[in-house]
N, C-alpha and C positions, 0 to 999 in steps of 0.2 A: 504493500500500500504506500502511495506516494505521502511523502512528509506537508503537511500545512502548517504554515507559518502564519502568525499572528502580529500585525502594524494597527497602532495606532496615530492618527494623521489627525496634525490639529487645523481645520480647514478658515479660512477667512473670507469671506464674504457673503457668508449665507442671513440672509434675513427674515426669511419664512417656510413654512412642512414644504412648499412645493420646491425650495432651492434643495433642502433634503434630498426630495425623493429625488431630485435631478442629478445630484453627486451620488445617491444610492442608484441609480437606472446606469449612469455613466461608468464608474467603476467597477457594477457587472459585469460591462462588455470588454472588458479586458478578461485577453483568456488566459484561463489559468485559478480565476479566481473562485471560490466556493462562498465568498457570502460577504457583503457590504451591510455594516449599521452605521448609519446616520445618526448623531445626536446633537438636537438643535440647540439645546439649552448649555451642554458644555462644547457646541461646535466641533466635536470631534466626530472622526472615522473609524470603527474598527473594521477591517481587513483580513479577512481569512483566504491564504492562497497559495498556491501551489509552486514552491520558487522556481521548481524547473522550467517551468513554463514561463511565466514571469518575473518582476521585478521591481524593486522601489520606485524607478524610475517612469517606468510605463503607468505605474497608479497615479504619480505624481503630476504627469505629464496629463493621466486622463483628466482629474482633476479643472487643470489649469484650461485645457480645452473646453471644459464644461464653463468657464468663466469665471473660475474663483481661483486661490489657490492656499498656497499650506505654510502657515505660519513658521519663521526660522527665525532664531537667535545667532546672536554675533560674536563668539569670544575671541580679546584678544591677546594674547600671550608674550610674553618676553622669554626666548628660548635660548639657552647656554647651552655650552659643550658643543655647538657645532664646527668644525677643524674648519670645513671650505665646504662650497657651491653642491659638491655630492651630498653632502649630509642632509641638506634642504631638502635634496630633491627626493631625497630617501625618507625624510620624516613626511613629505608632502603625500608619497603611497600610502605611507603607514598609516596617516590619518584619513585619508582619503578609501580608504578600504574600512574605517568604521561603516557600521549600521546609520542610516541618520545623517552621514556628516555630506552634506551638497556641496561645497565647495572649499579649497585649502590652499592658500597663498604663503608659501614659507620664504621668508627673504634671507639670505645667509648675511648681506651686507646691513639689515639694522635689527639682524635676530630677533627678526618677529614672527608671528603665525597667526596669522587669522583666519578665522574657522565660522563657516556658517553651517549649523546645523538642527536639528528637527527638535525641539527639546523632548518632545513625550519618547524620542527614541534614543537619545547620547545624549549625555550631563554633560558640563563644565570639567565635573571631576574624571570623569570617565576618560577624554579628549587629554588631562592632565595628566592621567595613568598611563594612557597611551605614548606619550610623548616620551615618558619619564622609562617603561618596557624598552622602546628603540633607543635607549642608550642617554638621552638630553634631559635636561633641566627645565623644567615649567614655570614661569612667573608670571604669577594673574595680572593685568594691568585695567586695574580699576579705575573706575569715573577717566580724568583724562590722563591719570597715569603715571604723571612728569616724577612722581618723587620716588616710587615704587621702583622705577625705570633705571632713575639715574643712580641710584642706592646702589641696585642691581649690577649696572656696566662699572659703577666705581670699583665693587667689593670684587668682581671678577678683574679689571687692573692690577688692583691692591696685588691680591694672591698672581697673577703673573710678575708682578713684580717681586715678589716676593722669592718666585721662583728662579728668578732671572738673577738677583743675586747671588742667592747661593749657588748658583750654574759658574758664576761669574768669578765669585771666590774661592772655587777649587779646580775651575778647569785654568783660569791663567796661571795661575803657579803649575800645576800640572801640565802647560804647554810648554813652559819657560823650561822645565826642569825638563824633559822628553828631548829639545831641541838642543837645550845645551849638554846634555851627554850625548848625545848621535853626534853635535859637531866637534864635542871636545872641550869646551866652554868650562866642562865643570870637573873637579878631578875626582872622576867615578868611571873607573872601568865599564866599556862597553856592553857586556853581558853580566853585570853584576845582578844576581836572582835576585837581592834587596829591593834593587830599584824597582824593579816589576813589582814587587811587594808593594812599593808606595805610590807608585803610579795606580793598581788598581784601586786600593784602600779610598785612594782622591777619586778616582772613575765613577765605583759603582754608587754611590751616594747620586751621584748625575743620573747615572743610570736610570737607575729605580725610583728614583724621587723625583728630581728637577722633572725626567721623562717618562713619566708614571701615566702621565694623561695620554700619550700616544702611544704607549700601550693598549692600555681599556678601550680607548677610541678605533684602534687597529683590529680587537676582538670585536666587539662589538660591530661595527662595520663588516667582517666575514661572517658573524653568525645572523647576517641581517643580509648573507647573500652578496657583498656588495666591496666596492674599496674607496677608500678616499686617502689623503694625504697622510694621515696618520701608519698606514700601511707603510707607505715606504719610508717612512722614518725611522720607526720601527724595525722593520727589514734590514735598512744601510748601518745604520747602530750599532742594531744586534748582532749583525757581521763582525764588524770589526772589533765589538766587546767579546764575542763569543770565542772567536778567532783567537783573540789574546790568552783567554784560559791555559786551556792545556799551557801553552808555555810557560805563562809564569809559574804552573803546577810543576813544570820540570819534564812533561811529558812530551812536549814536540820541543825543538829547536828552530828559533826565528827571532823575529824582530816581532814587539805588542804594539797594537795600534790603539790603546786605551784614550788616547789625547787625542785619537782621530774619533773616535764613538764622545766621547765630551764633545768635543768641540761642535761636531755636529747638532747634535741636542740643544748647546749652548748657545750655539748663531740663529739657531732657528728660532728657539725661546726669545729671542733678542728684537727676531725679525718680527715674530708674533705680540709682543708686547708693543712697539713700535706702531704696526698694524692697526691694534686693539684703538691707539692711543687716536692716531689720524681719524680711524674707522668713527670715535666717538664726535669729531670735529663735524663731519662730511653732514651728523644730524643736528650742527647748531641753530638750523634757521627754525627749525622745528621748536627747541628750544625757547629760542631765542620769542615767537608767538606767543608760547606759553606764558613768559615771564614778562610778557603786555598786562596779564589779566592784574585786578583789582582786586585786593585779596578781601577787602572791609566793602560794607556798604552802607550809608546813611539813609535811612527810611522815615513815612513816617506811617506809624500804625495803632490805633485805637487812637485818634489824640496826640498820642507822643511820638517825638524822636528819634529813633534806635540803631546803634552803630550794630548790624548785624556781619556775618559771616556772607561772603557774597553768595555760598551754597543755600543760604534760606531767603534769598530774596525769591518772591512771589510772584507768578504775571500779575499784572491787576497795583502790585504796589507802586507808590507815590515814592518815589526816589528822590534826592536832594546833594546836588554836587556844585562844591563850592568854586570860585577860581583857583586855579592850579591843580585840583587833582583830575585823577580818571575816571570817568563814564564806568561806571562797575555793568552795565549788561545793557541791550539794546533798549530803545520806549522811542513817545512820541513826544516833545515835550509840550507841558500843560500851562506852565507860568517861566517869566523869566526871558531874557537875553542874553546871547554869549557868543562867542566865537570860539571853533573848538578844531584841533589840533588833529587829522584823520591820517597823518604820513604817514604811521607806524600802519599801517591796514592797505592805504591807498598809494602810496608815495611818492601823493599832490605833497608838496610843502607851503602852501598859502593855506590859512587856518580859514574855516567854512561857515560863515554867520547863519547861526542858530535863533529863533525862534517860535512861538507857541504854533505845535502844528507838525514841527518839522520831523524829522527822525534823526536818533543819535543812534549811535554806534557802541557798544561795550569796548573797551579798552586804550578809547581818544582819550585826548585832554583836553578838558575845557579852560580855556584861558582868560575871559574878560568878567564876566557876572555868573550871577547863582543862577541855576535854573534847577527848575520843577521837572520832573517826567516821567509818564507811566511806564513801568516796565510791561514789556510787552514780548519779548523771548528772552529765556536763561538756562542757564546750566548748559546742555548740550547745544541748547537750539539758538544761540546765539550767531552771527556771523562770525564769529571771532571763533568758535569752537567749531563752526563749520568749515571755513580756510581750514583749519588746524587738520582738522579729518581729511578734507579732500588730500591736501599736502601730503598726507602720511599714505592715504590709497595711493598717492602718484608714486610717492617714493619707493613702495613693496610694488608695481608692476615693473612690470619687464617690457621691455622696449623688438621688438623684431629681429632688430641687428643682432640682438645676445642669443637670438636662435642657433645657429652657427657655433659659437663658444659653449651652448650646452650641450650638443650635439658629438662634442669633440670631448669634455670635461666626461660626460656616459662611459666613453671606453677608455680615456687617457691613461689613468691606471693601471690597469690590465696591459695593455700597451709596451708601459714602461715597465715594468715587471718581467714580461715577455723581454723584453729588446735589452734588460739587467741580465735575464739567464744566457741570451746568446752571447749578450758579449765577455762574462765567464767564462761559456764555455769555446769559443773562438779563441783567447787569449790565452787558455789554459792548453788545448789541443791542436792548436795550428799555427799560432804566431810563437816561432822560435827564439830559446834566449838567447840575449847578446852575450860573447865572453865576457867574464868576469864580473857579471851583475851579482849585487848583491841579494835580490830579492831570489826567490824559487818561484817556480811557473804556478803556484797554488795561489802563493801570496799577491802575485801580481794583478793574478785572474781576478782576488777578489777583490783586492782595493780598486780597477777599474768598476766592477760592479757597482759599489758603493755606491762609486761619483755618480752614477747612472740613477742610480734609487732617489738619493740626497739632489741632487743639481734639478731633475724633473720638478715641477709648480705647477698644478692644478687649480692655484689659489690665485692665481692673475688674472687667469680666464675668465674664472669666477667672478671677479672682484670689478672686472677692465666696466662692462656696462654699468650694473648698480649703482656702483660710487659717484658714476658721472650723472646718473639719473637723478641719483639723490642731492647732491651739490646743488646742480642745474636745477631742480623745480624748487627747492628753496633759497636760493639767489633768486626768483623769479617770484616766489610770495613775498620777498623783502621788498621786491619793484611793482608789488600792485599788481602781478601778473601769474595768476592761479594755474598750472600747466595739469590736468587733471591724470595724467598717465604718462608710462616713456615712449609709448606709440605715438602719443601727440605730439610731445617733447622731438621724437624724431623726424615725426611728419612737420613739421613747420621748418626743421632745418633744412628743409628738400623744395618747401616751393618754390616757384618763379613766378606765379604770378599771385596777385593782392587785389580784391574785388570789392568795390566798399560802397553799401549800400550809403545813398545822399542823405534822407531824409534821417535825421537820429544820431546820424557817423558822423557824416561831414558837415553837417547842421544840427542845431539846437534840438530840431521838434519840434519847435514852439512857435508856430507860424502865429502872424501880425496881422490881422488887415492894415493896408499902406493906401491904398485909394479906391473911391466908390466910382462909375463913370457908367452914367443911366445914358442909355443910348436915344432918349430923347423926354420933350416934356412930360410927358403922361405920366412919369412916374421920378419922385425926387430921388435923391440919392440915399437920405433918411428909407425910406417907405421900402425901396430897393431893399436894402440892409433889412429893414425890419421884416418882409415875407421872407428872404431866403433865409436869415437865422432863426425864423417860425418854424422854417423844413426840417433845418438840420438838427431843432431839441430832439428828434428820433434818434440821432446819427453821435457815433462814437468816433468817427475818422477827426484828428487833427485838427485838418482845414475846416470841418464844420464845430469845433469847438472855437476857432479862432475867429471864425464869421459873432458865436454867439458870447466871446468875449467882448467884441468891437461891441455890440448890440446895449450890451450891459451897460459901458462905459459911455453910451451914447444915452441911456436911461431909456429908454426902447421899451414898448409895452407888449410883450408876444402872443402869438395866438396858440392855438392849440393844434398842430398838425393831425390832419386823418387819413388815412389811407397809407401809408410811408411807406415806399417802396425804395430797395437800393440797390444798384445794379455795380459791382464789383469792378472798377479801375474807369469806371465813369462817372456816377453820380448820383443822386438820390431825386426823386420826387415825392409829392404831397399835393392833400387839399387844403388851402389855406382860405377861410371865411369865404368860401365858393370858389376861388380859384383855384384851376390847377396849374402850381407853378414846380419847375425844373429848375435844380442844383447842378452844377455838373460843366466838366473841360468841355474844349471843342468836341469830343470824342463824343460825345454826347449826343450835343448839338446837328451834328455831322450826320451822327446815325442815322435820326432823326429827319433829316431832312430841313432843318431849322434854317434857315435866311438869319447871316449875323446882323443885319439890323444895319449897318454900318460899321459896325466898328470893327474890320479883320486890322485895320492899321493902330488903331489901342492896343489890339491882343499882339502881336506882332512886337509891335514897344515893350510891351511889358514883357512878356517872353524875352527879349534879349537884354532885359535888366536884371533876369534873373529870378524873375514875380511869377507866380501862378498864378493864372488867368480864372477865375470862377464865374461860367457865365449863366446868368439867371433866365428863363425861361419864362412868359406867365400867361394863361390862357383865360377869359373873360370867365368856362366854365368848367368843369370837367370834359365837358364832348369839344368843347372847340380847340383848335390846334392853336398852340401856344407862339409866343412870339417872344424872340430875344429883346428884352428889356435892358440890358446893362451887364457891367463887368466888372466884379471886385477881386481888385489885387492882392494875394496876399504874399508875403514875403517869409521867409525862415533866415535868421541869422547864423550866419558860422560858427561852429565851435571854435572857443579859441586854442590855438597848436594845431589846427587843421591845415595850414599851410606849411607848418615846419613838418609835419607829419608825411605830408607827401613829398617832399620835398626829399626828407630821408629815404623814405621809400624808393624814390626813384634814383638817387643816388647808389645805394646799394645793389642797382643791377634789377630790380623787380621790376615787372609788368601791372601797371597800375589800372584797372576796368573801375569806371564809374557807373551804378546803375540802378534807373529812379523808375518811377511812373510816369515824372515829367516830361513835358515833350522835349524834344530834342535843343532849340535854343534856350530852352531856363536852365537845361541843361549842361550844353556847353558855356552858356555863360557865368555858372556854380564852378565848373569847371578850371575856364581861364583865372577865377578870385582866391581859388586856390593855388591856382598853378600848375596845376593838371596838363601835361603834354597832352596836347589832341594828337593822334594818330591822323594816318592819309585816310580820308574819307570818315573820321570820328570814330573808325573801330571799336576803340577803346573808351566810348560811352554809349553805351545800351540803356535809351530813351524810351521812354513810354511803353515798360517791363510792367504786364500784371504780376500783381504779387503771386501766384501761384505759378507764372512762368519762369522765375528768378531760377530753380534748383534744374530747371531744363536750361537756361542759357551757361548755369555754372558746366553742366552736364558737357556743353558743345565746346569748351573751353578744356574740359578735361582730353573728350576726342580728341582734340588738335595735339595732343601732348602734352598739355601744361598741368603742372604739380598746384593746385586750385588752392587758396586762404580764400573765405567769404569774412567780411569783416559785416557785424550786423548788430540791432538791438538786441538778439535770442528771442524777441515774442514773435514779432511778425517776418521775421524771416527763419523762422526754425524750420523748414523744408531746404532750404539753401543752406544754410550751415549745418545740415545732415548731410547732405548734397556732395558738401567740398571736401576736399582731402584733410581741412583744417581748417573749421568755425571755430571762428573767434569773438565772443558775444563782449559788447559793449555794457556792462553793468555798471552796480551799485554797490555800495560796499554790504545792504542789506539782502541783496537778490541773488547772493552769489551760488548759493546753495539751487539758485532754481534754474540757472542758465546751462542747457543743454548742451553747450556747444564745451569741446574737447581745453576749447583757453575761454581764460574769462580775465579780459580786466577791468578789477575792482575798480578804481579809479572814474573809468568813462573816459579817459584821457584818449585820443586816436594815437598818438605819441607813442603809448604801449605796443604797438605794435609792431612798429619794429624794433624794439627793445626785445621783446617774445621771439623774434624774427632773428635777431643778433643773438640771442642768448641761446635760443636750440642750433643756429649753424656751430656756435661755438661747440656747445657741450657736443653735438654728433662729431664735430672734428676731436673733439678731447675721446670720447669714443673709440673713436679708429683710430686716436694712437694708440692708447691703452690696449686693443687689441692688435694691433702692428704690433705691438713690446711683448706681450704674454705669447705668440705666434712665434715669432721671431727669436723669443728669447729660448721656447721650447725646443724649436727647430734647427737652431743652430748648438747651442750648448749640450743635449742630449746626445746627440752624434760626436760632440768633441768629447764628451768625458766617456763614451764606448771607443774610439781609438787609443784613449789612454793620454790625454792632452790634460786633464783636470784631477788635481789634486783633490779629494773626497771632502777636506776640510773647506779648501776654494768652492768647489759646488757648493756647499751647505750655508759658505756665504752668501754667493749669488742668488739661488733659492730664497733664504730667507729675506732679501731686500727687493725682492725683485717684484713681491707682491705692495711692499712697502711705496716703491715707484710708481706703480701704479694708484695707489689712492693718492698720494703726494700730488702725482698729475692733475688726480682729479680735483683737488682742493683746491687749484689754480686759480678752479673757476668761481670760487669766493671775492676774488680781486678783479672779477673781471669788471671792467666799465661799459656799460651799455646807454 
């Protein structure tokens, strides 16, 4: 009789018996299964079914098909005792084969783990056990972590340094004393059995202690099927410790290489402490966010005053921050004036006049007057702890390029193991010795081995992408410029061209009425104004809040639109007090059949000043055909940096596409005030773009070969910066959490862009050198120390620093200027 297995799934989105029956009817039909309960009240699944047949995945999957899905938790972890890049990828299976765990991202370069999985099916502690069976260390990192963390990476320093000393205080005297009897230096007999006495006495303390960790890590590792760096340190060591025995015991005759198995362990210890130390730098920007936040908060509650802990501030509380400190959590403010200080988030440095109304920020500084303000997100849900988050998901992804280096780091080991036994056994059976060497064909075979085991680094490979991942997207949250992964981080280093949507980008938004012009007496310029801002109370677009700003400010008395219809990159119409009158461009008009009335030489004007044309329509009743009455202009101001912005862009070699709804001269006239090169025949501004055809023009721009950035608000072009190879959403420092697109900068500055642009060419160049050096260093030194070119001690130095090189590189990119 086949085995049933029993899941329960905690399902979300069910609201009533029939969503029920409808997750009980759908995960019937997965075959395999003997029996779905539905339970509404604690929203769960139970699951009886036949694993042969099927599997977590497919329930899951039915589920989500059905239109709901299955509730998962998030733990995240601070994981020790990983040596290099294999151990990651080996705890990633391990976890990844629990019951319940959906997904497992193990970073080697900021020893993290984060773990999404099922709760009703795998605990916290379970995951914790798990981790802790494949050989490593588990550290919870609660709330956001920082202290748990840094405790954590200290206390593991400490003890390498701990280690590193004493490596350090018996293996130099134990070299010194080795070199100087072999040359002569000291007056002790050559083969004196004493010396070996004190040579190993000083050795195995190194041995077994300082090198105790790559041991365990070397076991551990084969009983887990697998090899990582630990193995061949282990291996080259124990050679040359093992080697030494017998002789000192009096049983073979030869030379001990005891100061070759120290020194090895010593350099390496040296190189990994080193390592440890940089590796902890590469996560200062992370750091560095945290220690924005506001640790106290001023409230007031019941009546009173109260300096609370900022972890009890409350949405809904009445917050009170004086001049000079910090904004303890985002709100909106309610009383009070100030100017406040957002560079540390945005990295504007002009402080941002605040007001009743406006929104602050958690972790600015208010600089001028007290102000009042509701808190309105805290604890997690703040912007400040959302950066913080995204920052750290960008940091633990992996970038495309580091495909290749994992791919190679898989077999490396084994590899080098392999090409350690031939060149033993070559050296020992087929390359003859010279007259009068002192070594014997045994001893020679194996100290070439050693260099072979020792000189290999799998930990550069490892190390080459991460470190630069990590540097580069937190230099880039330093600059206002959120990089959400190292796929983005990559892809931006690659495009050529930059597509920037006008309206929002390269403009305010914030369109003006500038002038009214009624195409004749029957109707004022007032009256004009007052029906089309009647039309547009239905309408959400810009231009018709700009029409019913002007209206306002004119004291305008409106009517109530009926009928409101809006037709999508043309215009809206309505009944107003029995007319039907029409909003809307030429495009409109045009459709329509409309007579401009006279005025194409207005529209025409205005058009090459850069104004949007809004021509108004208006019909005596619903059934008579309407007539152009007039044309009001409205205008959108530049953001400012929008000329230096392109400016840079096009300096840098980029391909710069302009591309609006407007017709083509408001266009190229927005155009030339930026400084925008017009291309032969305006190529390079795509005029009178419905917003839905934007991600088909990015589309035809990708055909042609070009590597596509859409630069956009994130609302109304999210089709297009899905579209591009690299959307880049124009935000808020409050909205960051919501913009879809792969870069987000905080700020709203267009400036960031190519800062974003500079700073991923950089990091992808730092990249490939890192993996140039880990490649190269492999490739050439492996094969010199199997010829017999490298002293075992020399390899163990190169190895050890060679990883060190690599993060060093990477840290470069802390000083970069962008």
């Amino acid at each position: 009789m086949a085995e049933i297995k029993q899941v329960t799934l905690p399902v979300t989105g069910m609201t009533c018996a029939n969503c029920v029956a409808t997750v009980e009817r759908n995960l019937k039909k997965v075959g395999g299964v003997h029996s779905a309960v539905v339970n509404l009240s604690s929203e769960r699944a139970t699951v009886d079914f036949d694993p042969s047949q099927t599997g977590l995945d497919a329930l899951i999957g039915r589920i989500q098909r059905a239109g709901y899905d299955v509730a998962t938790g998030e733990a995240d972890l601070l994981v020790r005792r990983m040596s290099d890049d294999n151990d990651a990828r080996r705890l990633e299976k391990s976890l990844a084969a629990l019951e319940g765990v959906r997904s497992v991202q193990v970073s080697f370069t900021t020893e993290r783990a984060r773990v999404e999985y099922i709760p009703t099916l795998v605990s916290q502690a379970e995951i914790r056990k798990a981790i802790t069976d494949a050989g490593f260390e588990a550290v919870e990192v609660g709330g956001q972590g920082e202290d748990v963390e840094a405790l954590a990476r200290e206390a593991e320093i400490q003890q390498q340094r701990k280690y590193l000393i004493i490596g350090l205080l018996l293996t130099v005297p134990l070299f010194i004393f080795s070199m100087g009897r072999d040359l002569g230096l000291l007056p002790i007999p050559a083969h004196a059995s004493w010396a070996n006495w004190v040579m190993l006495a000083m050795a195995t303390p190194v041995q077994f202690y300082v090198g105790w960790q790559y041991y365990v890590g070397a076991f551990k590792a084969l009983r887990n099927r697998s090899a990582n760096m630990d193995v061949l340190i282990a291996m080259g060591s124990s050679a040359a410790y093992f080697y030494s025995l017998p002789i000192t015991f009096g049983l073979l005759h030869g030379h001990v290489y005891f100061e070759t198995a120290a020194v090895i362990i010593t350099l390496i210890k040296l190189g990994k402490f080193l390592e440890a130390r940089a590796k902890g730098r590469t996560s200062e920007a992370i750091k560095k966010l945290m220690g924005l936040q506001a640790k106290m908060a001023r409230i007031e509650r019941n009546g009173e005053e109260l300096d609370v802990n900022i972890d009890d501030v409350r949405v809904g509380d009445i917050v009170l921050v004086r001049p000079g400190e910090k904004i303890p959590v985002d709100g909106v403010v309610i009383a009070g004036r100030s100017t406040v200080d957002e560079s540390m988030l945005t990295g504007e440095s002009l402080p941002v006049e605040k007001r009743p109304g406006d929104v602050v920020i958690g972790a600015t500084l208010n600089k001028l007057g007290l102000i009042k303000f509701e808190a309105t997100k805290v604890g997690k849900e703040t912007a400040l702890a959302q950066i913080i988050r995204l920052v750290e998901e960008a940091q633990g992804s992996k970038a495309p390029i580091q495909k290749l280096a994992d791919q190679v780091s898989a077999i490396f080991v084994p590899i080098v193991i392999g090409i350690a036994l031939v060149t033993f056994l070559v050296w020992y059976f087929f390359v003859p010795m010279p007259a009068g060497a002192d070594l014997s064909p045994f001893t020679r075979a194996l100290i070439n081995m050693v260099a072979v085991l020792v000189i290999a680094c799998p930990c550069a490979m490892g190390l080459a992408t991460p470190t630069a991942v990590m540097v580069g997207t937190g230099k880039g949250a330093e600059l206002g410029i959120l990089l959400r992964s190292g796929e983005a981080l990559e892809r931006a280093g690659r495009v050529t061209t930059v597509v920037l949507d006008k309206t929002g980008t390269l403009t305010r938004g914030q369109p003006a009425v500038t002038e009214i012009i009624p195409a004749s007496d029957r109707l004022s310029s007032r009256e004009l104004l007052r029906l089309a801002a009647s039309v547009e109370r239905g309408s959400e677009h810009p231009l018709g809040e700009a029409l019913l700003a002007e209206a306002g400010n004119m004291g305008l008395s409106l009517a109530e639109p009926e009928g409101f219809q809006a037709q999508v990159g043309h215009g809206v119409t309505a009944e107003v007090e029995g007319h039907r009158v029409l909003v809307g461009n030429l495009r409109m008009m045009t459709s329509l059949g409309l007579d401009l009335n006279g005025l194409s030489g207005q529209i025409e004007r205005l058009q090459a000043e850069a104004k949007t044309a809004i021509l108004v329509a208006v019909g005596d009743s619903p059934e008579h055909q309407a007539v152009v009455e007039g044309v009001i202009a409205v205008a959108d101001t530049l953001k400012e940096g929008s000329a230096e912005a392109i400016a840079d862009l096009q300096a840098m070699g980029l391909k710069i596409v302009m591309i609006t709804g407007d017709n083509r001269q408001t266009a190229e006239a927005i155009a030339r005030q930026v400084g925008l090169r017009i291309g032969q025949g305006g190529v390079n501004i795509l005029a009178e773009v419905l917003p839905g055809d934007k991600a088909s023009e990015i589309k035809r721009l990708q055909a042609a070969g070009e590597v596509v950035a859409m630069v956009g608000d994130g609302i109304n072009d999210a089709p297009a910066l899905a579209q591009a190879d690299v959307g880049i959403a124009i935000g808020t420092g409050t909205d960051v959490a919501m913009a879809a697109a792969p870069v987000t900068l905080i700020s709203g500055d267009l400036r960031g862009v190519s800062r974003a642009i500079r700073l991923s060419r950089q990091t992808l160049r730092t990249i490939k050198q890192n993996l140039f050096w880990a490649f190269f260093y492999n490739v050439i030194l492996i094969p010199a120390a199997a010829m017999g070119l490298l002293n075992p001690m020399l390899a163990a130095g190169a190895m050890a620093f060679s990883s060190v090189f690599v993060v060093t590189n990477s840290l470069r990119l802390k000083n970069l200027k962008v």
